[in-house]
C-alpha positions as CSV (number, residue, x, y, z in Angstrom):
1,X,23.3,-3.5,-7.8
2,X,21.1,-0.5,-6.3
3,X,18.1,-0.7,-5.2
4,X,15.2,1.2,-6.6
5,X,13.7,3.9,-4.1
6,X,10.1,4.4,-3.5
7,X,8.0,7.0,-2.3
8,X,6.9,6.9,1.6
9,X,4.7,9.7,3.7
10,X,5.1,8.9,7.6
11,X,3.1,10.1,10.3
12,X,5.0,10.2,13.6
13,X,3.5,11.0,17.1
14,X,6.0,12.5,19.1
15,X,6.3,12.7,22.9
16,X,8.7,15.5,24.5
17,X,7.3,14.7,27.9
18,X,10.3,15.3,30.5
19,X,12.8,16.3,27.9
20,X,14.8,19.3,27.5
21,X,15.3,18.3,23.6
22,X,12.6,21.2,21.2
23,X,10.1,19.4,18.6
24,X,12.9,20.5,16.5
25,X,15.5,19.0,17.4
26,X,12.9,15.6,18.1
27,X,12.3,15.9,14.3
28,X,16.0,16.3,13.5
29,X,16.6,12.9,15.4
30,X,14.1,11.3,12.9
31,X,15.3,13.0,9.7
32,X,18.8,10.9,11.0
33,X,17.1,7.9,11.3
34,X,15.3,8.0,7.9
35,X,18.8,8.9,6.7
36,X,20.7,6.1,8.4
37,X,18.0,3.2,6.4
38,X,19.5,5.1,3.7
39,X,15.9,7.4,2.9
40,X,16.1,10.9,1.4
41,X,13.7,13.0,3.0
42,X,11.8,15.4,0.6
43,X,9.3,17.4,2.7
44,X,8.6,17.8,6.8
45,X,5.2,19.3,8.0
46,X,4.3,19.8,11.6
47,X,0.8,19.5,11.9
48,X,1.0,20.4,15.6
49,X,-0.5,19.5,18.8
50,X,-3.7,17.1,18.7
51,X,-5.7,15.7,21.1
52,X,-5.9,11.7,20.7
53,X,-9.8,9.9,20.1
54,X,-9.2,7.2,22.0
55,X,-6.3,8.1,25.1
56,X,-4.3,4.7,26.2
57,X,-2.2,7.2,28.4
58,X,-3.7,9.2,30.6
59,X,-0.4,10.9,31.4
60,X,-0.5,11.8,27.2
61,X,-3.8,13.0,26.4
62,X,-2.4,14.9,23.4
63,X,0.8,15.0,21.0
64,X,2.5,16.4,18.1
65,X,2.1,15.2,15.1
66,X,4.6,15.1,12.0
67,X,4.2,14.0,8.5
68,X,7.4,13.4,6.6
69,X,7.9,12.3,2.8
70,X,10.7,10.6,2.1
71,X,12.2,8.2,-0.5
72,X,13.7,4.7,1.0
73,X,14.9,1.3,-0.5
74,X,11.5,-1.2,-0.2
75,X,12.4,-2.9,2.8
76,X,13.6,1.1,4.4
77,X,10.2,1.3,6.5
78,X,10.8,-1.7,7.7
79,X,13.6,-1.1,9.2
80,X,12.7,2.1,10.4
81,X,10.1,0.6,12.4
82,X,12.8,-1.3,14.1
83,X,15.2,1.7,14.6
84,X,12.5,3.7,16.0
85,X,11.1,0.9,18.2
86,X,13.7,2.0,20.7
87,X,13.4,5.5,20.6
88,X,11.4,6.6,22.9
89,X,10.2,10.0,21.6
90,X,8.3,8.8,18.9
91,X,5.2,7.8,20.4
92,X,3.6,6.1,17.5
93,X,5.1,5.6,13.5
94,X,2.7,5.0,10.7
95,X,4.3,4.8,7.3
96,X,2.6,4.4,3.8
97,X,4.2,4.1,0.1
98,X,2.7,6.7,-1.8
């Protein structure tokens, strides 16, 4: 039986500190991982470099930020949260169902 897909926007905070890898490529890495919990991505928008309100890194004062729409089985963010958890250029991963 298949699953139903749902509609998801996630905002990631990416961080290319020390890396030889482009925002590009960064954002490539996470259109795979949306893929591999089985997610269809529909749009990508870089929404550029930001500073943060409240800096818990004073080595990362600022980031990029990405929002990407995708559609994902219901339990798909949750396990993108997991998969991402050991990545360690996404900074921070915020997904909603829209």
């Amino acid at each position: 039986m298949t699953q139903t897909k749902r509609s998801y926007r996630a905002t990631f905070i990416l961080d290319n500190r020390g890396r030889e890898e482009t925002i590009d490529q960064i954002i490539e890495g996470v259109k795979k991982e949306i893929a591999a919990v089985h997610g269809d991505v529909t749009a990508v928008e870089n929404l550029g470099k930001k500073d943060f309100a409240r800096v818990t890194d004073s080595q990362l004062p600022d980031a990029i930020y990405v929002q990407i729409s995708f559609s994902a089985p219901p339990d798909g963010p949750r396990h993108l949260h997991e998969r991402l958890r050991l990545n360690t250029t996404v900074y921070r991963a915020m997904v909603q169902s829209v």
